[in-house]
C-alpha positions as CSV (number, residue, x, y, z in Angstrom):
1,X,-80.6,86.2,58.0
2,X,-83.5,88.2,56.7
3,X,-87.7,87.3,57.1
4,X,-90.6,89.2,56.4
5,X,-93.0,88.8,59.3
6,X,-96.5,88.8,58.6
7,X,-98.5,90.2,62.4
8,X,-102.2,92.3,63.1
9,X,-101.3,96.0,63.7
10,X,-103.1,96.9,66.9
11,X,-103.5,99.8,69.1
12,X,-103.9,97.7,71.9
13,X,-101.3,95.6,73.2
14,X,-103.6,92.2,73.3
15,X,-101.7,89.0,73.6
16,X,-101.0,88.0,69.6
17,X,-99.8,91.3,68.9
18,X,-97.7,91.8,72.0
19,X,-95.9,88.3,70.5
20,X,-95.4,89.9,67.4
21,X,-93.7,92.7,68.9
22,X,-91.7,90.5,71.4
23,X,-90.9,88.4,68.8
24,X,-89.3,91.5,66.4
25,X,-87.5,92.9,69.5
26,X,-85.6,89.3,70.6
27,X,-84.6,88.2,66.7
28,X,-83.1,92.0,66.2
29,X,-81.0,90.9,69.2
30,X,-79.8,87.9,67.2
31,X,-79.0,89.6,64.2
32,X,-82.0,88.8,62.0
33,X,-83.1,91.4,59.9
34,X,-87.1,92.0,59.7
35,X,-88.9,93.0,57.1
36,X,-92.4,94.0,59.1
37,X,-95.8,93.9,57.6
38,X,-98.6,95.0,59.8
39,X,-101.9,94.3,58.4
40,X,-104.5,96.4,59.8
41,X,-107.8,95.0,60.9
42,X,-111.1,96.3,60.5
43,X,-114.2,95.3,62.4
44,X,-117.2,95.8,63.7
45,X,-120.0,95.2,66.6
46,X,-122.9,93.2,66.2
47,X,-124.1,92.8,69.9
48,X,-121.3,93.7,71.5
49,X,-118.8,91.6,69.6
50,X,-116.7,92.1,67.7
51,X,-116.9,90.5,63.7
52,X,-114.8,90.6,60.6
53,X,-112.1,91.3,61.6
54,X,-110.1,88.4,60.2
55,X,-111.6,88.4,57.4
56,X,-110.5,91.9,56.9
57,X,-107.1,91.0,56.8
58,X,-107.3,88.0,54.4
59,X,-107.9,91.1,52.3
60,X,-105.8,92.7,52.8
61,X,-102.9,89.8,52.7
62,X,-103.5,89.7,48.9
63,X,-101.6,93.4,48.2
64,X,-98.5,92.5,50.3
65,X,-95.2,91.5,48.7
66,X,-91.8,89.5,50.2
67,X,-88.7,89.5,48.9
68,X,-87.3,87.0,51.7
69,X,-87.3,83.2,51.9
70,X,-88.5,82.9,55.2
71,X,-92.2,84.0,55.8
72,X,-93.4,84.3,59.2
73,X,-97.3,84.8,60.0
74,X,-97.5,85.4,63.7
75,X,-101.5,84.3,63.7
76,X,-102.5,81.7,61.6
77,X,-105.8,83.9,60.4
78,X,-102.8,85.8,59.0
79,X,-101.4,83.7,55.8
80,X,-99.9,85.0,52.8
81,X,-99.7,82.5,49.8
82,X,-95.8,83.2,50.5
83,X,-96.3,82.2,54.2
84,X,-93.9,78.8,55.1
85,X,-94.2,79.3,59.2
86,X,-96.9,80.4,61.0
87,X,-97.5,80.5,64.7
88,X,-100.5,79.4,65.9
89,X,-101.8,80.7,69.4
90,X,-104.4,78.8,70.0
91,X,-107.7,77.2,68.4
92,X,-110.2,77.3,71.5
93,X,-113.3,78.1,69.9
94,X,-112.9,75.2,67.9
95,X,-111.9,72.8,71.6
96,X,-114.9,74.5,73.1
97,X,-117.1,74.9,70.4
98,X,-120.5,74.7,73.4
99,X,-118.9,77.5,75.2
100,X,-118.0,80.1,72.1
101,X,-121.6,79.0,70.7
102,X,-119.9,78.0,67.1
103,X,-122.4,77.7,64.3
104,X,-122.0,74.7,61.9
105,X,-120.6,77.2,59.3
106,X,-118.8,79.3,61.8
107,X,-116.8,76.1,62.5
108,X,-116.7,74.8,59.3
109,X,-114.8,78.4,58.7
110,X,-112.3,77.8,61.8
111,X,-111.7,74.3,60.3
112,X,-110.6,75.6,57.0
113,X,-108.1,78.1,58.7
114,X,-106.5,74.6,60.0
115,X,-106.7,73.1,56.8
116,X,-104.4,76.3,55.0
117,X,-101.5,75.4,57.2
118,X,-100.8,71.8,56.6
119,X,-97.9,72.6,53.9
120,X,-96.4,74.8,56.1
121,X,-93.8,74.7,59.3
122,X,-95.6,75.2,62.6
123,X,-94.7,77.3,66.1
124,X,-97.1,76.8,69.0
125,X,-95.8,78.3,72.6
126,X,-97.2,74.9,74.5
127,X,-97.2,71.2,74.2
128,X,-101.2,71.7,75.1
129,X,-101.7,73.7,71.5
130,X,-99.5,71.1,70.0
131,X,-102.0,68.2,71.1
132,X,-105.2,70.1,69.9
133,X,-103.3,70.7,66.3
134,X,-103.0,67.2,65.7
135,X,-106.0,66.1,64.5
136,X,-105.3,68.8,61.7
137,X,-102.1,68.3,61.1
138,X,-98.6,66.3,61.3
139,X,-96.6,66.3,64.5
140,X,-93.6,66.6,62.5
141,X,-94.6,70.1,61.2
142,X,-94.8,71.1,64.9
143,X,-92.0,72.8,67.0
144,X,-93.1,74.2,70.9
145,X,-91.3,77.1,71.5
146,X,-92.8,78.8,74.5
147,X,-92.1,82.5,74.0
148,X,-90.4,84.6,76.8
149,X,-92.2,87.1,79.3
150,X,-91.4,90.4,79.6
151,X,-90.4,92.2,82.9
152,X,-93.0,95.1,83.5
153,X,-91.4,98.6,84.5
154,X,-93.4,99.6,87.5
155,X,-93.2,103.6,88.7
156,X,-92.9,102.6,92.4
157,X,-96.1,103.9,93.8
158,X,-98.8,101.3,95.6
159,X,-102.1,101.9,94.0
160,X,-103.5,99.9,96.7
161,X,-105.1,101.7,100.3
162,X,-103.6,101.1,103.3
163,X,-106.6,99.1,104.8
164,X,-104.5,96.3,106.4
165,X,-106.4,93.8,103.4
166,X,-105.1,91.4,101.0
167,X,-104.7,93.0,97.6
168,X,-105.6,91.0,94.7
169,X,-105.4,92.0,91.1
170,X,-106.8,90.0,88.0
171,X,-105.6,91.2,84.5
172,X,-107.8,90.9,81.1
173,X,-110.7,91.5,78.8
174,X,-114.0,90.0,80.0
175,X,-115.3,87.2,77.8
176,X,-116.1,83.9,77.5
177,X,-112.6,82.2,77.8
178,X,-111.3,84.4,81.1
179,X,-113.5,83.7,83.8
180,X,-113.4,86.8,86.0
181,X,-117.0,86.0,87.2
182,X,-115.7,82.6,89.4
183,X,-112.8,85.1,90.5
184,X,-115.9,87.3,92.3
185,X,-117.6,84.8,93.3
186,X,-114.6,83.6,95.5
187,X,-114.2,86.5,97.1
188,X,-117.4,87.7,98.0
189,X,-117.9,88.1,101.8
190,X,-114.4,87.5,102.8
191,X,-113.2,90.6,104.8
192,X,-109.9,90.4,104.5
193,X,-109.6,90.2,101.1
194,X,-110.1,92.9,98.1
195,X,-109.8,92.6,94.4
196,X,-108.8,95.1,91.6
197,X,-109.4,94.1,87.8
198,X,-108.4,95.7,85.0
199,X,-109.5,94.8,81.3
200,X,-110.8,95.5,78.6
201,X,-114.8,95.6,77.5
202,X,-114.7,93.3,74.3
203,X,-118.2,91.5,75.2
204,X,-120.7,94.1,76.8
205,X,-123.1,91.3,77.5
206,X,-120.6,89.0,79.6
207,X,-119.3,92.6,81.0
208,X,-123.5,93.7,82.7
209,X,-124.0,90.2,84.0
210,X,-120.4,90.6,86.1
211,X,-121.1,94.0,87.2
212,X,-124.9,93.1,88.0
213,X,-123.5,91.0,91.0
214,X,-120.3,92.3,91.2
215,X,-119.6,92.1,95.2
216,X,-118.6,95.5,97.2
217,X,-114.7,93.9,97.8
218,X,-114.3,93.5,93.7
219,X,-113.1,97.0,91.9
220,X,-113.2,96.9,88.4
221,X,-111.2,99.6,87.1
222,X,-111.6,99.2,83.1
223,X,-108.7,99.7,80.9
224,X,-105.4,101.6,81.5
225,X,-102.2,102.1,80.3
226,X,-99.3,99.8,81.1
227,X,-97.2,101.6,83.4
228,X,-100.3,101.6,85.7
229,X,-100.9,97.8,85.2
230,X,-97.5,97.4,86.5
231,X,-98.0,99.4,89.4
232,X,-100.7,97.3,90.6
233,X,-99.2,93.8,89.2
234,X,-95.9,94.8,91.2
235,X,-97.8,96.1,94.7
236,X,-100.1,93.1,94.6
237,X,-99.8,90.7,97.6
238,X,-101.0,88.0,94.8
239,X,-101.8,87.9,91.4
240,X,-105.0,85.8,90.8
241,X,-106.6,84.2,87.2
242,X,-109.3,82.1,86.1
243,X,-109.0,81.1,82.6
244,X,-111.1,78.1,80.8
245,X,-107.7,77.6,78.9
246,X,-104.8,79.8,77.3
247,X,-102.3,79.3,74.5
248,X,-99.3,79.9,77.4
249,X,-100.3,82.1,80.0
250,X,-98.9,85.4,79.7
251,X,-100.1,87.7,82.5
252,X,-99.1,85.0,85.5
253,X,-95.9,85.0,84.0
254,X,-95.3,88.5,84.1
255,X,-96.3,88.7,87.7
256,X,-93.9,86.0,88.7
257,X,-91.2,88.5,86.8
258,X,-92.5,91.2,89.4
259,X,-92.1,88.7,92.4
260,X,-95.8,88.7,92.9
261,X,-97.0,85.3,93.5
262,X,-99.7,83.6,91.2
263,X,-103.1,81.8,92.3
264,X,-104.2,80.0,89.5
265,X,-107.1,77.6,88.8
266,X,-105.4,74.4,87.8
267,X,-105.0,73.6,84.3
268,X,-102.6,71.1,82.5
269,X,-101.0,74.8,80.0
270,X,-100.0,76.6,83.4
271,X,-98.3,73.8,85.1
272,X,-96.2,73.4,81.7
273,X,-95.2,76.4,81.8
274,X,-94.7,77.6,85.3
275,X,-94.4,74.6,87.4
276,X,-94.9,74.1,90.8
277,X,-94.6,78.1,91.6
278,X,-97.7,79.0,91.8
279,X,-100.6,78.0,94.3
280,X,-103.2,76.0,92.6
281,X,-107.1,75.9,93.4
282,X,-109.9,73.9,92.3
283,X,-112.9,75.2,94.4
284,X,-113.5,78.5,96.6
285,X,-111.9,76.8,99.3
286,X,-108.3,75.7,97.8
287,X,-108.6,79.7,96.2
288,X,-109.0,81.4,99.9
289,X,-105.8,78.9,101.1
290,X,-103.6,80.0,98.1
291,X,-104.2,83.9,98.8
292,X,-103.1,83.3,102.6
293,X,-99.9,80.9,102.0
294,X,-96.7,82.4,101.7
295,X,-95.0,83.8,98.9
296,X,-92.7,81.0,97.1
297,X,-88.8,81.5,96.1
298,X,-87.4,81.8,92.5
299,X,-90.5,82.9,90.9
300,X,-88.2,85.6,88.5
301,X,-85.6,82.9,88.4
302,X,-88.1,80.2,87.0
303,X,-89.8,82.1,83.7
304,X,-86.2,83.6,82.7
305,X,-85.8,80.5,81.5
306,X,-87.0,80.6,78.7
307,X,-85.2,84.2,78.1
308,X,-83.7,82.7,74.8
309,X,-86.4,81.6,72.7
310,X,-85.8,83.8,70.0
311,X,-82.8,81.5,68.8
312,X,-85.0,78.5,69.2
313,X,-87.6,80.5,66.2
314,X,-84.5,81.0,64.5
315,X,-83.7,77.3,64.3
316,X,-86.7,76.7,62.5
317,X,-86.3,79.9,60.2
318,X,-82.9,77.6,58.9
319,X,-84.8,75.0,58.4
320,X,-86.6,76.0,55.7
C-alpha cells in the first residue's frame, strides 16, 4: 500500500508532529510506503502568542502534489483538496471558547475548519474528541484509534538531589489549556515534596504570572532536549499533570512506559485511556494523598496495549 501524508514540519517535537512521526515510523513497520510532505509553518508574535501559523500552511497546501489514493492530513488545519482522511487532535478552543478568549470571527474561522472535513474519513485518538466532533459531523465518518506511546531512552543518571524529598516532575508548555499554576499551588509549603518542570515558553504572559508566585519547592527548568526529559521522567518518584483537557494524554503515558507512576487531575480522556493506574485528585488534598501512595503494578504492561495501532490506521487507509 502506498499514502502520501500530509503533517506540520517542526523543530520541536510538540505533540501533532510527534504523531506524525510516530505514525510514519509504525506504518513503515507494516509495509506501507509513505510519500511525506511536510509543510512548513510560518508565524509570528503578537503579545507573546503565537499567530498565523495555520494559515501559513493553507498556503502552502495549494503547491503540493499526490500521486497516491490515500491522503492522509495528520492535523485537520492541514487539508489538501486531495485530502480523504484526516486526523483530528482536538478542537478545544472551540469546547472552551471562555477560556481561549475566541472572538466571534476567530470562532467562526475554527468552525469553518470543521465544516472542510465532513466529506472526508475521520481518525481521533479518543472517544472524548469523537463526542465533541459530532455536532460537526457524522459518527459514521469517525474511527478512535488511540495512537501508541513511545518508550523514552533514559541515560541512567538521577537529575534529582539526594535531599531525602519526593521528586515530582510536570512536562509541557505553559498556556492556557495545561495548568501548571494549580500544580504549584499544590505544593507550596509541603516540605517533603519538590517539583521540576520543564516546558516550553509559548505564552510569556501565562509564563510571568507563574513565575511571579512560583513557590521556593517548584524548579522550572525551561526547555531541553529529550534524553534529559527522560532522565527526569524515568528518576521521578511520580509524574504529576494538570490539564483542562487533552486529545489523549501523551506525556502520562510515556511515564507509565518508564514505571513512573502518574498523578493526574481527574478527567473523563485520561481514565479512557489509562484506566485505573494512575492516582486521581480533585483538590490539594486528594493531590498530596496520590504523591505519598505506593507505586501501582503493570503500568508498562497497561499502555502497550495499544502497541498495534498502526494496523488499526491502516484499516481505514483500505477503506477508501
Amino acid at each position: 500500500m502506498e499514502i502520501s501524508l500530509i503533517f506540520a514540519r517542526s523543530k520541536i517535537m510538540h505533540g501533532i508532529y510527534r504523531y506524525s512521526m510516530n505514525l510514519i515510523e509504525d506504518l513503515q513497520k507494516e509495509g506501507v510506503v509513505i510519500h511525506q510532505h511536510p509543510v512548513k509553518k510560518i508565524e509570528i508574535h503578537i503579545r507573546g502568542k503565537p499567530v498565523g501559523g495555520w494559515i501559513s500552511q493553507e498556503f502552502m497546501m495549494r503547491f503540493e502534489k499526490f500521486d497516491t489514493k490515500v491522503v492522509h492530513s495528520t492535523s485537520h488545519w492541514l487539508l489538501s483538496p486531495k485530502t480523504n482522511i484526516v486526523t483530528v487532535h482536538d478542537i478545544m478552543p472551540l469546547v472552551y471558547p471562555e477560556i481561549y478568549n475566541l472572538s466571534p470571527g476567530l470562532k467562526r474561522y475554527y468552525t469553518s475548519a470543521l465544516n472542510r472535513i465532513r466529506d472526508r474519513r475521520i481518525i481521533v485518538q479518543t472517544n472524548v474528541v469523537k463526542e465533541t466532533l459530532l455536532p460537526y459531523v457524522n459518527e459514521e465518518q469517525i474511527s478512535v484509534i488511540p495512537s501508541a506511546a513511545r518508550k523514552m531512552k533514559p541515560s541512567g543518571k538521577n537529575p534529582y538531589p539526594d535531599d531525602g524529598k519526593i521528586h515530582l516532575f510536570t512536562l509541557g508548555e505553559f498556556g492556557v489549556r495545561k495548568r501548571f499554576d494549580v500544580l504549584y499551588d499544590y505544593v507550596r509549603g509541603s516540605e517533603d515534596i519538590s517539583l521540576y518542570h520543564i516546558g516550553n515558553i509559548t505564552y510569556q504572559k501565562y509564563y510571568e504570572d507563574c513565575m511571579r508566585n512560583k513557590p521556593d519547592n517548584v524548579y522550572y527548568l525551561g526547555y531541553k532536549d529529550a534524553t534529559t526529559v527522560a532522565d527526569y521522567m524515568n528518576k521521578a518518584d511520580y509524574f504529576v499533570f494538570n490539564t483542562i483537557n487533552e486529545g489523549q494524554g501523551l506525556p502520562p503515558m510515556e511515564a507509565m512506559l518508564l514505571n513512573t507512576q502518574p498523578v493526574l487531575n481527574d478527567i473523563p480522556v485520561f481514565r479512557e485511556t489509562m484506566g485505573d493506574k494512575p492516582y486521581y485528585y480533585s483538590d490539594r488534598e486528594t493531590f498530596l494523598k496520590g504523591v505519598h501512595s505506593p507505586k501501582k503494578e503493570g503500568l508498562e504492561a497497561y499502555i502497550k496495549r495499544y502497541d498495534n495501532w498502526a494496523r488499526e490506521v491502516i484499516k481505514v487507509y483500505e477503506s477508501i
